[in-house]
KOLSEGU-677285 format. One record per residue (C-alpha): residue number from 1; z, y, x. Coordinates in steps of 0.5 Angstrom, whole numbers, plus 500, padded with zeros to 3 digits. Last residue first. Layout:
N
pos;w;v;u
NUM;Z;Y;X
...
end
This chain:
186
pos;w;v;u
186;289;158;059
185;292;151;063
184;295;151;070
183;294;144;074
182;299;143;080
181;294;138;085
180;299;136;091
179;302;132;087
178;298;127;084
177;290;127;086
176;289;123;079
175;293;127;075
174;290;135;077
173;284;132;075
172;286;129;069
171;288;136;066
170;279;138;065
169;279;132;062
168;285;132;057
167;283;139;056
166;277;136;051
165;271;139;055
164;265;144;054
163;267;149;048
162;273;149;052
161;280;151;048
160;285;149;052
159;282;151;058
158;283;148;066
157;285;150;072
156;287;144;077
155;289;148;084
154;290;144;090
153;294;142;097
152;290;138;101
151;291;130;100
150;284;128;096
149;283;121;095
148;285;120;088
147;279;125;087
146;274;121;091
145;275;114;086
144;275;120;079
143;269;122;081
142;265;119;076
141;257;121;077
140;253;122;070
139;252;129;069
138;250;131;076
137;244;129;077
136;240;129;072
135;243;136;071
134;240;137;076
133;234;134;075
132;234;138;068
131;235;145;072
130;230;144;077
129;224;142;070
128;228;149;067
127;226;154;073
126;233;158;074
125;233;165;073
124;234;166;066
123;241;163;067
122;243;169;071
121;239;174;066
120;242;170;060
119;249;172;064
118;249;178;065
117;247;180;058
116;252;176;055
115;257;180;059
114;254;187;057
113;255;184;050
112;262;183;052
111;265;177;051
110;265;172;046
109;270;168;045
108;271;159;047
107;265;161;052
106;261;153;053
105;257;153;047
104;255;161;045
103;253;161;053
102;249;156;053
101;246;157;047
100;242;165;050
99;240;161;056
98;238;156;052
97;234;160;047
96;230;163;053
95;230;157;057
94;225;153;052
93;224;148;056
92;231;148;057
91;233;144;050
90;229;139;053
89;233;137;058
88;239;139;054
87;237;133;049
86;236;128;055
85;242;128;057
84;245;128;050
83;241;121;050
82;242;119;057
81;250;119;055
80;256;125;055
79;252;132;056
78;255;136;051
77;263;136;049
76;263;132;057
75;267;127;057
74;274;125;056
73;274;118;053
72;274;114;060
71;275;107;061
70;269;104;057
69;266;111;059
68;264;117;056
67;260;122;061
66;262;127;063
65;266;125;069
64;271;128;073
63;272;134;068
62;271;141;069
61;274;147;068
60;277;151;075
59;278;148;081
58;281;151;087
57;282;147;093
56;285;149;100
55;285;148;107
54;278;146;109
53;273;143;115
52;279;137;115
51;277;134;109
50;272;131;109
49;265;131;110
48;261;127;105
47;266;125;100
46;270;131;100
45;263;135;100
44;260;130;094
43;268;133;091
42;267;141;092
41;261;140;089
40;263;137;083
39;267;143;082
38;261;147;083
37;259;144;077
36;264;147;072
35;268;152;076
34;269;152;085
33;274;155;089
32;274;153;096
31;279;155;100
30;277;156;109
29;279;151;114
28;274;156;119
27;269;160;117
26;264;161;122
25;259;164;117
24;253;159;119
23;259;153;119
22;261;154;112
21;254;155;110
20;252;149;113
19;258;145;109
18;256;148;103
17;249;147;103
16;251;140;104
15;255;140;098
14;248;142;094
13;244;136;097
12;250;132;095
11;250;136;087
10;243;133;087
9;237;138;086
8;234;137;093
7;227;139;091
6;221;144;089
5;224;150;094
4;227;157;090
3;230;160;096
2;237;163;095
1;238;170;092
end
């Protein structure tokens, strides 16, 4: 388990803890794969670090910016302005039934109810004020400028039937890197 500190809920704080584990492991040029938020941080450590400490990125269901934007229709389904963002900040409070929604809304079938419990308890572990400022954090950033930077060979996963992100969205991150970047939809 990690450490529970009172700060750094910013996806850069969260991409520099990835570079210090890469260098703490010892792990040279490895594949980062990330999904949904984890996505996100593998572009904050493109951006902070480069690319030249790894090999090869997989990305899976997430869109470049959640947020709607005059020139971006593509948003998340949830969190797309300050006021859904504000509407999740206070859905967390109450991290039960939150934990319980969080998987309804972001899992297009239901899984297994071993699954579920899985990830309720997961999500139980996050304290909701920590939770909120991430979110806080990660929500409104567009990376699209850093995507069209990325020159190592990649993979854009992404579903058709995300309760999360139109599939447009998800696709545009294979685009917006070119071709490097094959995109595989489920």
């Amino acid at each position: 388990k990690s450490d529970k500190p009172a700060w750094g809920f910013h996806v850069a704080r969260l991409a520099a803890d990835l570079n210090d584990l890469i260098i703490s492991l010892g792990l040279s040029k490895p594949v980062l794969l990330g999904t949904s938020l984890g996505c996100a941080v593998i572009w904050s450590y493109v951006e902070l670090f480069g690319q030249g400490g790894v090999s090869k990125l997989v990305f899976v269901d997430q869109a470049p910016s959640q947020w709607i934007l005059p020139d971006w229709p593509h948003g998340s389904k949830g969190i797309y302005d300050s006021p859904s963002l504000a509407n999740i900040q206070r859905a967390v409070l109450d991290m039960d039934s939150f934990a319980d929604g969080n998987s309804e809304c972001c899992l297009s079938k239901p899984p297994a109810p071993e699954v579920m419990a899985v990830l309720k308890s997961e999500t139980l572990m996050c304290d909701p004020a920590h939770l909120g400022a991430l979110m806080a954090d990660h929500a409104p950033k567009d990376w699209r400028p850093i995507l069209q930077r990325i020159t190592l060979p990649c993979l854009n996963l992404y579903g058709t039937d995300s309760g999360c992100f139109p599939q447009e969205g998800c696709a545009a991150v294979g685009s917006l890197i070119g071709p490097s970047c094959p995109a595989g939809a489920f």
